[in-house]
N, C-alpha and C positions, 0 to 999 in steps of 0.2 A: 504494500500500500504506500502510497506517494502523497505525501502532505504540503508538498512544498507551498499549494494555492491556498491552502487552508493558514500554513503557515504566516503568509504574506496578507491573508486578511486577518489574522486575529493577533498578531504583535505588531508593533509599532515602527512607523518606520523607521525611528530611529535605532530601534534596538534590531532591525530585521538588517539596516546595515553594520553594524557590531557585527553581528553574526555572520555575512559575507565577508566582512574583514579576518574574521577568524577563520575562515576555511580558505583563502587565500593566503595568508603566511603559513597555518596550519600544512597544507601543499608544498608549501617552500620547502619547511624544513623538515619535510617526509612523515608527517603527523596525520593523525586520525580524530578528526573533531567530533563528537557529536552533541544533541543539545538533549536531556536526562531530566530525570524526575519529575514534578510536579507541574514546570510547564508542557513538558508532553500532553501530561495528565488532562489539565484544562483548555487544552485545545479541542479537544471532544466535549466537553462543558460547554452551556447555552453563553458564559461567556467568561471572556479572558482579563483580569485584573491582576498583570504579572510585568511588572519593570523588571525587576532581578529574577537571575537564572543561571543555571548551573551548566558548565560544558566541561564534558570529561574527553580527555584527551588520549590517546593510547599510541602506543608504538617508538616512545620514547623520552627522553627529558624536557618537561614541559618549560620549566624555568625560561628558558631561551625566549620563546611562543608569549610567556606574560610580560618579558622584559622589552619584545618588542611593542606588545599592545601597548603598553605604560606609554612608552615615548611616542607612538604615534595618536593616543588619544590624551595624552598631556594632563593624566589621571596618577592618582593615588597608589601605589602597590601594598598591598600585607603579603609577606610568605607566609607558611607553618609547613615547615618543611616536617615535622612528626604527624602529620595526616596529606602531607602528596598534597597540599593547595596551596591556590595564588589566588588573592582576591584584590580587584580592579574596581576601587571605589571613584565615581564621579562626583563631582562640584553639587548635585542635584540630589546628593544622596542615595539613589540607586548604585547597587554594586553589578558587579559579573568573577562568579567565581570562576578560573580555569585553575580542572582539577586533575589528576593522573590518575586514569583507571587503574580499580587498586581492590585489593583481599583486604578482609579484616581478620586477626583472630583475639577471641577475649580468652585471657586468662584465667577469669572466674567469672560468674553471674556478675551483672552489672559495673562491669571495671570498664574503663575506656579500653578501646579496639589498638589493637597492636595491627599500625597498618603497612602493608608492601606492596609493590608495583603488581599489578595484573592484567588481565586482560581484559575486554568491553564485556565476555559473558559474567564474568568473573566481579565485576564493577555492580551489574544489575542482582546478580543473584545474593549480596550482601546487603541490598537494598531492605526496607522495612514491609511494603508491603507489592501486592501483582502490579496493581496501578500504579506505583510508582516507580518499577521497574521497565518503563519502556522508555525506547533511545530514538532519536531520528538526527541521521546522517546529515552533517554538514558538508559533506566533503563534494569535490567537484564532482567525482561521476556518478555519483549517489545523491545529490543535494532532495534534502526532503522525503528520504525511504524509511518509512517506520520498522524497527526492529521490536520484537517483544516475544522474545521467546519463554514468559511466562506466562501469558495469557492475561497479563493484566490489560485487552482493549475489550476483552468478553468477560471478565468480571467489573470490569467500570458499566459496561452496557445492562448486566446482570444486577446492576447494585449491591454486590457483595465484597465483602473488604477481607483477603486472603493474604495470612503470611505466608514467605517463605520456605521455611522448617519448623519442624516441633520446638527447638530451641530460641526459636528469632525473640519471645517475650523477656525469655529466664536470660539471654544473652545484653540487653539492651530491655530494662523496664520501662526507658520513657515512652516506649513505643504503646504502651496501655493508654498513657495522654493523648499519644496521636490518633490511636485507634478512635478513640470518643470522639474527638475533636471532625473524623472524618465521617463518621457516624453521621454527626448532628451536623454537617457542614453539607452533607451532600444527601441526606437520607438514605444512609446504606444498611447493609444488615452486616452482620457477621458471618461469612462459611462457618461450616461444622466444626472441621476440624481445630478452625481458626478461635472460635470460642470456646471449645473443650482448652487448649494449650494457656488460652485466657485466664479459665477460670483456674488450673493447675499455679497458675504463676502469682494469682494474686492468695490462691490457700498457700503458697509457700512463701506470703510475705516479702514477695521480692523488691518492691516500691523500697520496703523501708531501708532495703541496703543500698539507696541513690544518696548521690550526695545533695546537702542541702542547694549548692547553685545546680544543680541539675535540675533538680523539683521547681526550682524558682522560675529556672527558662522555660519549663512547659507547662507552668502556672499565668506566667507573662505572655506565651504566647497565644493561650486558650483566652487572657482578658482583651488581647485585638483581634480577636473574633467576633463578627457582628451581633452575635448572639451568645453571649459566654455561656450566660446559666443553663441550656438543656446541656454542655456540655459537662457542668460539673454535677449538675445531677446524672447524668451517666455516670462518670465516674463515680459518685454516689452510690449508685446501685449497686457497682460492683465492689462494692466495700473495699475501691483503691482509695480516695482521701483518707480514711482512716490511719493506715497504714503511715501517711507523713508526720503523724502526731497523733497517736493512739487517746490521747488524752484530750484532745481536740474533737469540739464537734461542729460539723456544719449547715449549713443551713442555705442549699442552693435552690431559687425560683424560676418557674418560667414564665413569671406574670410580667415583670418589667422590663424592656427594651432599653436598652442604654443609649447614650449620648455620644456618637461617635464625633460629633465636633469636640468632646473634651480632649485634654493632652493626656499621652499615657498616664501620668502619674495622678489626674485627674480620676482618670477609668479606672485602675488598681485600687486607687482609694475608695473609691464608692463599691466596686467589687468586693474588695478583703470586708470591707466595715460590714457589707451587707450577711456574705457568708459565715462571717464571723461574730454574727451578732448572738449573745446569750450566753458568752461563755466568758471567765473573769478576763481583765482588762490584763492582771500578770498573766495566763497564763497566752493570749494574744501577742504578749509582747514576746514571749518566750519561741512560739511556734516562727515569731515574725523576722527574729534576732537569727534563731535556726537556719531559716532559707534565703538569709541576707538581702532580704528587700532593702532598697533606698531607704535610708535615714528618713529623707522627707516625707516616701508613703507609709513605713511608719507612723511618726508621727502625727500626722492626718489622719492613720485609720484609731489609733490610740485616743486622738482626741474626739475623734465621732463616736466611740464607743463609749468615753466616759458623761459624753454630755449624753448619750441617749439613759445611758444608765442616771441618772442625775434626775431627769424629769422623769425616768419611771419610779426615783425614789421618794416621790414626793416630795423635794426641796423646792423653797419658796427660789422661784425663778428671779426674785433681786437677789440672790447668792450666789449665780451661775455668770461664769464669763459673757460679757459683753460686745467681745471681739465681734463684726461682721463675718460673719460665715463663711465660707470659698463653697463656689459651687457644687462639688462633690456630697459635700454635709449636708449640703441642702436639701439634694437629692435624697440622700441617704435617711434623714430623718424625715424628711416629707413621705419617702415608700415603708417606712417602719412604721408607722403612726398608721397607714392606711390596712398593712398590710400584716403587721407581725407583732404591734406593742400589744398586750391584754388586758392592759387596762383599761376600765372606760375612761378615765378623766385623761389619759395619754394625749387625746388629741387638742382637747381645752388646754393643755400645760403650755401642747407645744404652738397653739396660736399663742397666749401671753409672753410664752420665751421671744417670740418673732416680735413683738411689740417690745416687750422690752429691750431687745436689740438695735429699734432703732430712735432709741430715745436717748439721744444727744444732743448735747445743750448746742444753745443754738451762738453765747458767746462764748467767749477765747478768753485764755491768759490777758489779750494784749485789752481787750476791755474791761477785763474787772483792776487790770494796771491805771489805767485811764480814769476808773471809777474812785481811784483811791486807795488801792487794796496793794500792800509788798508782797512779792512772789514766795511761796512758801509752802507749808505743807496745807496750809487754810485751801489754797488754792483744791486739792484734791478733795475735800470736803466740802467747799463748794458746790462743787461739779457734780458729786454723789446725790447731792441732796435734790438738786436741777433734777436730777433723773429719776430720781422716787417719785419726785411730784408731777413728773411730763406721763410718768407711767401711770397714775391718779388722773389724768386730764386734769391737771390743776396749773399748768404753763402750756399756752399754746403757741405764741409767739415772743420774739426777741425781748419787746418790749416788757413782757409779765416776766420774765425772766431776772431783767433788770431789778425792777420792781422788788420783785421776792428778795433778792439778792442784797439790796440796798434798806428794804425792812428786818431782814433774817441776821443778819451778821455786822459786825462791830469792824469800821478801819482804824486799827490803831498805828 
């Protein structure tokens, strides 16, 4: 089968010429291009949302091949010479990995892969699952020949998600993430055997011998999924989240659609805070610390969980932070309230929390200086007071403010 036309309309032209640059030097220097994994994949997909992409190269030392792209497209190089890749990051942030088809062998269950030069069968069949083990030819007398000697274009067509070998989950556990992730990505089922191997890996626990940044990368990359939650609810189901923190529980929905205009760290935070809701704020911090999340989405899921715990514990809302919200929280406690607090008065708390957030005075330091007042700690007890009474509807404008301010307190 010959993709080339298919090729050409569903990538881009810029990237469609990338890819004749590479099988033109690729020729030069007696090399074997082809273009691998998941764009394959979504080219038979209703549609293609793929800047970056992966080209495995075979027949010899690649280094040469990235050093020339580097200098003719006037890009970024990374080697990693311990897994055979060169990655060619652009100004725009899209990358192009050129990789050296290559064998993997693990050590033990879930250790990184000990990698060596191989050949293109040899490249695919180390791959995680059929579908994403199919190649197409970049090369001049081939340009555009689909290779799949796995059958992953009649298990894409079948909607079923097939490893490998028996081993492929116990060798590589993140692939249980990937599995879900393709699952609820594309509406696929499981083959047999593929789920039998499944359920064997997660009775033997294998998740929890990943390391914490492994779990973390396919925690992050399941939250820039359009749709996180049926994915952690699969996971869910199969009693893999557990496994990351046996003492940890969660709590994944599929009522709420997220905010893809937010920044990653926006989208993590309103994700962890939500799956994460109802369990101690240590022992969050602990699971959080574990999978080396950013300090910042830390923090943000840390302080969304304390303030929700806060108005579920019935504290007078003039004793909770003040700070205006960042959009995440907002989110998070506006679908908690709707969706997960038990209390009845939860929602009453949490309109007056919102009122009383934005009850700030309406003058400054530099006016109650003007009024006669020395800068000092008066000044914060001022302001306190401003806001008891704005939250009372008792100051509505600058001028009552004044007012109050000039009958209430002494300039000495």
């Amino acid at each position: 089968m010959n993709l080339a036309k298919v090729l050409k309309q569903k990538i881009s032209p810029k990237l469609h010429k990338k890819l004749e640059e590479i099988s033109y030097l690729s020729n030069k220097l007696n090399l074997s291009s082809y273009l691998v994994g998941g764009t394959v994949r979504d080219l038979f997909q209703d549609g293609l949302d793929r800047y970056d992409c992966d080209v495995t190269v075979s027949g010899g030392d690649v280094k040469p091949l990235a050093a020339l792209l580097q200098s003719q497209w006037k890009c970024e190089l990374q080697s990693y010479p311990a897994f055979l890749t060169h990655t060619l990051q652009f100004s725009d942030r899209t990358y192009l990995d050129i990789v050296t088809a290559r064998e993997e062998k693990y050590s033990k269950p879930a250790a990184l892969p000990v990698v060596i030069r191989g050949t293109l069968l040899a490249d695919l069949l180390r791959r995680d699952f059929s579908i994403n083990a199919m190649a197409l030819s970049l090369n001049k007398n081939s340009w555009g020949e689909l290779m799949d000697p796995l059958g992953g274009l009649m298990d894409l067509k079948n909607k079923k998600l097939k490893i490998l070998h028996a081993k492929s989950f116990e060798e590589d556990p993140t692939r249980i993430f990937r599995a879900a992730k393709f699952l609820c990505r594309f509406g696929f089922r499981l083959k047999k055997e593929t789920e039998a191997a499944l359920k064997i890996a997660i009775q033997e626990k294998i998740i929890a011998k990943l390391s914490g940044d492994r779990i973390r990368l396919e925690i992050e990359k399941i939250i820039k999924e359009r749709e996180p939650f049926p994915v952690f609810k699969q996971l869910k189901q199969w009693r893999a989240l557990e496994q990351i923190d046996p003492k940890l529980k969660w709590f994944p929905s599929q009522i709420f659609r997220g905010d893809t205009k937010q920044s990653f760290k926006e989208r993590a935070a309103f994700y962890l805070s939500l799956m994460l809701f109802g369990n101690s704020v240590e022992r969050v911090k602990g699971a959080l610390e574990k999978l080396h999340f950013e300090r910042e989405v830390q923090d943000r899921v840390l302080e969304n969980l304390n303030l929700a715990r806060a108005l579920e514990g019935g504290e007078s809302v003039l004793k909770l932070p003040q700070k205006a919200l960042e959009k995440s929280a907002l989110l998070f406690l506006n679908y908690t309230v709707q969706h997960i607090g038990k209390q009845r008065n939860l929602k009453k708390r949490w309109q007056e929390y919102k009122k009383w957030i934005q009850c700030r005075p309406l003058l400054d330091g530099n006016t109650l200086i003007q009024l006669g007042f020395k800068s000092g700690p008066l000044f914060k007890e001022i302001f306190r007071r401003i806001q008891i009474h704005k939250y009372g509807g008792k100051l509505k404008n600058l001028n009552e403010e004044i007012r109050f301010v000039v009958d209430n307190f002494r300039r000495d």
